[in-house]
FIPANU-670468 format. One record per atom (N, C-alpha, C, O): residue in one letter; atom name; x, y, z. Coordinates in steps of 0.02 Angstrom, whole numbers, always signed. Layout:
REM residues N
   type   atom     east    north       up
      A     CA        X        Y        Z
...
***
This chain:
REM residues 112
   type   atom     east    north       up
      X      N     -229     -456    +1093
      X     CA     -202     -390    +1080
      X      C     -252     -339    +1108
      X      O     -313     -340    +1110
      X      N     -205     -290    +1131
      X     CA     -272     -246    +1173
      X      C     -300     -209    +1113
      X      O     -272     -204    +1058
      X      N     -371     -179    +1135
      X     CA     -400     -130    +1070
      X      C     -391      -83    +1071
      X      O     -417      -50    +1026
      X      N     -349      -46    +1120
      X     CA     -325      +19    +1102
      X      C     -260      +18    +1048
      X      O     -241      +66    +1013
      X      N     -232      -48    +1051
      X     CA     -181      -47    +1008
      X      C     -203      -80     +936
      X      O     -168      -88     +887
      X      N     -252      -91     +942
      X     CA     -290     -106     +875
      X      C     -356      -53     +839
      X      O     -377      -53     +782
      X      N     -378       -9     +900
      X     CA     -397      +60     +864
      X      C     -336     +110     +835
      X      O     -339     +142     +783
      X      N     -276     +107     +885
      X     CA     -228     +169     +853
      X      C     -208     +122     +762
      X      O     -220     +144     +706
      X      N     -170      +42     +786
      X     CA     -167      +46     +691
      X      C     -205      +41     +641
      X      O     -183      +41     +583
      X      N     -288      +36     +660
      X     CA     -342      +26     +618
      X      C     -324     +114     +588
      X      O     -308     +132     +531
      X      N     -331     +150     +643
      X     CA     -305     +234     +612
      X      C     -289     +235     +571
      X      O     -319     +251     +520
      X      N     -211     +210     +579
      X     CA     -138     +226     +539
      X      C     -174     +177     +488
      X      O     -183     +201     +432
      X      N     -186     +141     +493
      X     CA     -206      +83     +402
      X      C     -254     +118     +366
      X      O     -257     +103     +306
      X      N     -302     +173     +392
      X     CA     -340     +212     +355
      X      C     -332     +266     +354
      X      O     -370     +284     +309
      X      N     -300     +322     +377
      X     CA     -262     +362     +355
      X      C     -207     +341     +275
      X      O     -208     +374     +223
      X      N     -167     +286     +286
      X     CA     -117     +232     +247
      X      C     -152     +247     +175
      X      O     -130     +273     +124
      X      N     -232     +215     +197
      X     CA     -243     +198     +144
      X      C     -303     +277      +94
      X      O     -327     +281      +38
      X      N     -302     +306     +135
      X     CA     -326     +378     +112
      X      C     -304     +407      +66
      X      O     -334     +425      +15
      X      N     -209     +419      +90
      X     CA     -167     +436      +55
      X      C     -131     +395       -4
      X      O      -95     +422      -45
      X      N     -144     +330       -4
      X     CA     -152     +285      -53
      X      C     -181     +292     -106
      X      O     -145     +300     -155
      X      N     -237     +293     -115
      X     CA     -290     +309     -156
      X      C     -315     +378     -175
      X      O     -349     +388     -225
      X      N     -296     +426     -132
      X     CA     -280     +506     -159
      X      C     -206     +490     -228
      X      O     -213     +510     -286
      X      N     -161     +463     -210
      X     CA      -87     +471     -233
      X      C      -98     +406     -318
      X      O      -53     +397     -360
      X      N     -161     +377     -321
      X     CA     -174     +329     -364
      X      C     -221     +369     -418
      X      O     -225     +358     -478
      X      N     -251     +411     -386
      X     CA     -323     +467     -405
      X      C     -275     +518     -438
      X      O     -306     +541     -485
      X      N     -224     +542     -436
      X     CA     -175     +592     -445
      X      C     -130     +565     -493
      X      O     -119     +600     -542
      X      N     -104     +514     -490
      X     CA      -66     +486     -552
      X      C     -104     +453     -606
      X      O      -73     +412     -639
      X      N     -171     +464     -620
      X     CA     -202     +419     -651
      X      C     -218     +502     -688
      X      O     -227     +503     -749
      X      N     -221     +554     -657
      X     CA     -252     +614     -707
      X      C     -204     +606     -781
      X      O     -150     +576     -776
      X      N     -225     +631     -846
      X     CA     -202     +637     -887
      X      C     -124     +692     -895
      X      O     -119     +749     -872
      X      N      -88     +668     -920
      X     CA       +0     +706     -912
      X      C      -23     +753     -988
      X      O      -30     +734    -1046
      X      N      -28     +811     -963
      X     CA      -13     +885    -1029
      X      C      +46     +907     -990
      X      O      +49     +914     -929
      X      N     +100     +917    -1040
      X     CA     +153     +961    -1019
      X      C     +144    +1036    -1035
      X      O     +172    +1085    -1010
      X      N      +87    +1033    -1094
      X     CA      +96    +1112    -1116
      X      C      +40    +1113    -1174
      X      O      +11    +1065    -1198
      X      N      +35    +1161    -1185
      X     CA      -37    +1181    -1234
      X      C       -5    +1157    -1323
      X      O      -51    +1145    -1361
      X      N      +39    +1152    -1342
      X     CA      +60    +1126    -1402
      X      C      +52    +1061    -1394
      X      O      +98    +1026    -1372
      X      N      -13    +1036    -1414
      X     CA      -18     +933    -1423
      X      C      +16     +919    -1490
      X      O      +29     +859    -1496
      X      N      +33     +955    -1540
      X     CA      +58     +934    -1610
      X      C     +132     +921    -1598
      X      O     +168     +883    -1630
      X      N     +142     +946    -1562
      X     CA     +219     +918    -1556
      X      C     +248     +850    -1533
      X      O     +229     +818    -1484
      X      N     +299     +832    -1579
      X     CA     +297     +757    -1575
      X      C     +342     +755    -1508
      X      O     +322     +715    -1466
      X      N     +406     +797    -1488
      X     CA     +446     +774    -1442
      X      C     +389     +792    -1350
      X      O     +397     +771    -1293
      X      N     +340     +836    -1378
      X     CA     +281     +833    -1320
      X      C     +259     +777    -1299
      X      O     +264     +751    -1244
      X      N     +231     +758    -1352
      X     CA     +178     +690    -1326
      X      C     +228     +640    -1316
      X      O     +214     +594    -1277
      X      N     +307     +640    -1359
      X     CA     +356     +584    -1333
      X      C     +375     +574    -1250
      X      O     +384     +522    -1218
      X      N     +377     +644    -1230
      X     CA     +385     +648    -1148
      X      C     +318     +643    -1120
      X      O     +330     +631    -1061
      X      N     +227     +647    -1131
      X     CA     +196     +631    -1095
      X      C     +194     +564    -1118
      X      O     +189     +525    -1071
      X      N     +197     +537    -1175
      X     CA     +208     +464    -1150
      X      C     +232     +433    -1140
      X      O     +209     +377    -1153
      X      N     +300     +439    -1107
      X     CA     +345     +424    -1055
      X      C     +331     +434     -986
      X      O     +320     +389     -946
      X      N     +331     +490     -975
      X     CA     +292     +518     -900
      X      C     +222     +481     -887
      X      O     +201     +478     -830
      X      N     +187     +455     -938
      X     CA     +120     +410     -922
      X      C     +132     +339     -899
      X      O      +96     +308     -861
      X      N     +205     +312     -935
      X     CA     +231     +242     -926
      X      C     +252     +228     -887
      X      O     +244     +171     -867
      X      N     +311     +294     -839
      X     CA     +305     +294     -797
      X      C     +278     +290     -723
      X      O     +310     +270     -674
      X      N     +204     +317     -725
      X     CA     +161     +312     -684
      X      C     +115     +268     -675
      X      O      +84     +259     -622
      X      N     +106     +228     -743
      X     CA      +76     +167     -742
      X      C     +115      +95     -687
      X      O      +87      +44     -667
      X      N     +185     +118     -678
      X     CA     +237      +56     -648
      X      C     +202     +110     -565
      X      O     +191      +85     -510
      X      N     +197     +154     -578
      X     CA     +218     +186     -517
      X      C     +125     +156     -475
      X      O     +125     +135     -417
      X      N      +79     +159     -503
      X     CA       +5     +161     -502
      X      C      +14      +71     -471
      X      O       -8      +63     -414
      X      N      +36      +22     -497
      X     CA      +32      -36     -482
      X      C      +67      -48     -431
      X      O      +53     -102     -404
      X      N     +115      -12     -404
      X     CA     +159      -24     -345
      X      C     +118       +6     -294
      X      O     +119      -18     -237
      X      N      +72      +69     -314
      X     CA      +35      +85     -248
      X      C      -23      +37     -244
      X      O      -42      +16     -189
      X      N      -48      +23     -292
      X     CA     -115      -32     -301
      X      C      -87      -86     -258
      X      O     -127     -104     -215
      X      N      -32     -116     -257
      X     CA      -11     -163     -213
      X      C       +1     -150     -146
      X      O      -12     -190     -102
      X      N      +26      -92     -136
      X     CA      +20      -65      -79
      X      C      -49      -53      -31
      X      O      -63      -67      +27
      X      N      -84      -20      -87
      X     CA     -150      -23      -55
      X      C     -186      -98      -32
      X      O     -222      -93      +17
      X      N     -180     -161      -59
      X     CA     -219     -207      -73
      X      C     -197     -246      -12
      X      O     -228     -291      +16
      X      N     -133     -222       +4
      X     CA     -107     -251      +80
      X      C     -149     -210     +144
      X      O     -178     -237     +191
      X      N     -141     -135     +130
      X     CA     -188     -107     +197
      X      C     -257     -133     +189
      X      O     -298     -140     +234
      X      N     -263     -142     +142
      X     CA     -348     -167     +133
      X      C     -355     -237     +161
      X      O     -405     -251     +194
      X      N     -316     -272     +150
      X     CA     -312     -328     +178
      X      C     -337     -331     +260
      X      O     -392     -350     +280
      X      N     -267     -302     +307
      X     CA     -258     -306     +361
      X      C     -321     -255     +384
      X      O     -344     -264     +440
      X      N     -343     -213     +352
      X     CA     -408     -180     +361
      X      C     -474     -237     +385
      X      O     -505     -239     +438
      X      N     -477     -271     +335
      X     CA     -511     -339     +333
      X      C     -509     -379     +394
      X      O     -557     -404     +423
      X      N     -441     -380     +410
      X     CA     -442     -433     +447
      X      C     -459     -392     +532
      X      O     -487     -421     +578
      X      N     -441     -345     +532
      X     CA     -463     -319     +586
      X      C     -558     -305     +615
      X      O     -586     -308     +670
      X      N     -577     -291     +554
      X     CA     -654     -323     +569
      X      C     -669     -396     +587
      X      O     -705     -418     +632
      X      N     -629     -428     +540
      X     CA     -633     -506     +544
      X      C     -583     -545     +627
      X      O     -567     -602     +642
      X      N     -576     -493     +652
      X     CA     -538     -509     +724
      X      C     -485     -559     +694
      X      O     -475     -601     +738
      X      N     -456     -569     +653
      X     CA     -392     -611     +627
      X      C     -344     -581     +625
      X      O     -292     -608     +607
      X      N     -345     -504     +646
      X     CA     -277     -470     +637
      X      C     -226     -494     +684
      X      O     -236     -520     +739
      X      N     -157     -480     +646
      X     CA      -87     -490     +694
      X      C      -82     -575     +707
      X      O      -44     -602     +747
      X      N     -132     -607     +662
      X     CA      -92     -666     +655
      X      C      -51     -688     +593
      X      O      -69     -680     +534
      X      N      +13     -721     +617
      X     CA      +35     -732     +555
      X      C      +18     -771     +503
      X      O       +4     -830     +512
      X      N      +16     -746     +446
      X     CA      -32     -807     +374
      X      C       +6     -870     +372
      X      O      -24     -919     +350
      X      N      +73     -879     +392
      X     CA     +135     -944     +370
      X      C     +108     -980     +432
      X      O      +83    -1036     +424
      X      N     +112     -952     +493
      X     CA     +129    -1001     +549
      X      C      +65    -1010     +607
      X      O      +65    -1055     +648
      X      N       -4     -944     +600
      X     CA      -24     -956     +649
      X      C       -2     -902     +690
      X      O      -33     -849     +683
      X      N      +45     -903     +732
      X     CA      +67     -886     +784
      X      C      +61     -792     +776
      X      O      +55     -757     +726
      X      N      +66     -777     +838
      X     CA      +26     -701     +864
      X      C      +99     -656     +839
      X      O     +156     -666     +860
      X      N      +74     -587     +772
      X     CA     +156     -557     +758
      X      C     +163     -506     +823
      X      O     +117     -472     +846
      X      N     +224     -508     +846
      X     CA     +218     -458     +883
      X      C     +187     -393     +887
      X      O     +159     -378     +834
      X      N     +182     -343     +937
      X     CA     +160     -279     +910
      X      C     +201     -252     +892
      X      O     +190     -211     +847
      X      N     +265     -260     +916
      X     CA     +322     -221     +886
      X      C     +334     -228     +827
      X      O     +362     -180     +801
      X      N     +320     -280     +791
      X     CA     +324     -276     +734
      X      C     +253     -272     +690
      X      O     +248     -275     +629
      X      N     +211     -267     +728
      X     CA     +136     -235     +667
      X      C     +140     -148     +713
      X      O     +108     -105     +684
      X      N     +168     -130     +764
      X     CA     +160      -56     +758
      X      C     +241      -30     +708
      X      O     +245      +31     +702
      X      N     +287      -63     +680
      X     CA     +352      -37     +637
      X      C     +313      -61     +545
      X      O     +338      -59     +489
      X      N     +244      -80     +571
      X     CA     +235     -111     +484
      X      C     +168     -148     +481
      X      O     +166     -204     +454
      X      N     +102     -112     +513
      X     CA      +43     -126     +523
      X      C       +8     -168     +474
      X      O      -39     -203     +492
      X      N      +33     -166     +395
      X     CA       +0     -207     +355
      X      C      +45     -256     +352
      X      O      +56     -279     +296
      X      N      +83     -285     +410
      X     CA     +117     -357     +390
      X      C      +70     -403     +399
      X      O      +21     -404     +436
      X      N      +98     -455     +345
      X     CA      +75     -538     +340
      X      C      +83     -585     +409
      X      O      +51     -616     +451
      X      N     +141     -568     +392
      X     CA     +192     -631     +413
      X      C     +241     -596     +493
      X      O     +264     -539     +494
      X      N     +248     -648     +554
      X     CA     +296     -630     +595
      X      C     +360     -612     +571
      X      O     +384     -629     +517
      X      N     +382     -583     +607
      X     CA     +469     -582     +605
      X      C     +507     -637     +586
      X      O     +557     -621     +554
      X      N     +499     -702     +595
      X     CA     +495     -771     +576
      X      C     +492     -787     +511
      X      O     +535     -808     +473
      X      N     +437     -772     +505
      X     CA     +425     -818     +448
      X      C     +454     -751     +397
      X      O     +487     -776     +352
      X      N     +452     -687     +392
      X     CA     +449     -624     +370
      X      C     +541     -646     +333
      X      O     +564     -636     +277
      X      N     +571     -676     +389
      X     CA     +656     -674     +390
      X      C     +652     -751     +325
      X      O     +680     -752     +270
      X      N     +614     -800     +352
      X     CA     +631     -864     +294
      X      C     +575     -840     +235
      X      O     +570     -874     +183
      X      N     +545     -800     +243
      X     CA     +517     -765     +146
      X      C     +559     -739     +115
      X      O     +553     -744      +54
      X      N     +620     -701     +144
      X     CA     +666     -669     +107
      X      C     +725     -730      +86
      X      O     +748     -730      +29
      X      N     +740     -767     +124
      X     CA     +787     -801      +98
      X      C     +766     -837      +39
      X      O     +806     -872       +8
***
């Protein structure tokens, strides 16, 4: 793979993951809706709105743990191979989805 096409998605995977971890830093602040804490239907909606963000916090944590990954592997010169088969993922498909695993291949028999 050439390295210009592996400097532009090293970019995009850290940029990716900038805004990752800004958006994890931001949902993790504490939820006040309003200066009355004695109120019970208050704290019923911040702790809802907290439970919410806790599902929401683990979906980016996973998100993140994939750019971090392929981050990895791009130091480790292992990037853009696929984890199932070996074989080289296209660029077309690591520039439509830079933290992929898996080829188009194997990507199609994970879903089934």
């Amino acid at each position: 793979m050439e390295k210009e096409l592996i400097e532009k998605l090293k970019t995009q995977l850290k940029e990716k993951e900038a805004k990752l971890l800004g958006q994890i830093t931001e949902l993790k602040k504490p939820v006040d809706m309003g200066s009355d804490v004695d109120s019970f239907d208050e704290e019923t909606d911040e702790a809802t709105e907290y439970s919410a963000h806790l599902g929401m916090i683990d979906s980016l944590k996973k998100s993140l743990e994939r750019v971090q990954d392929a981050l990895t592997k791009i130091e480790a010169e292992g990037y853009g191979i696929c984890e199932a088969c070996s074989s080289p993922i296209s660029e077309e498909h690591l520039l439509a989805d830079p933290e992929t695993r898996l080829c188009k291949d194997c990507k199609l028999k994970e879903r089934k």
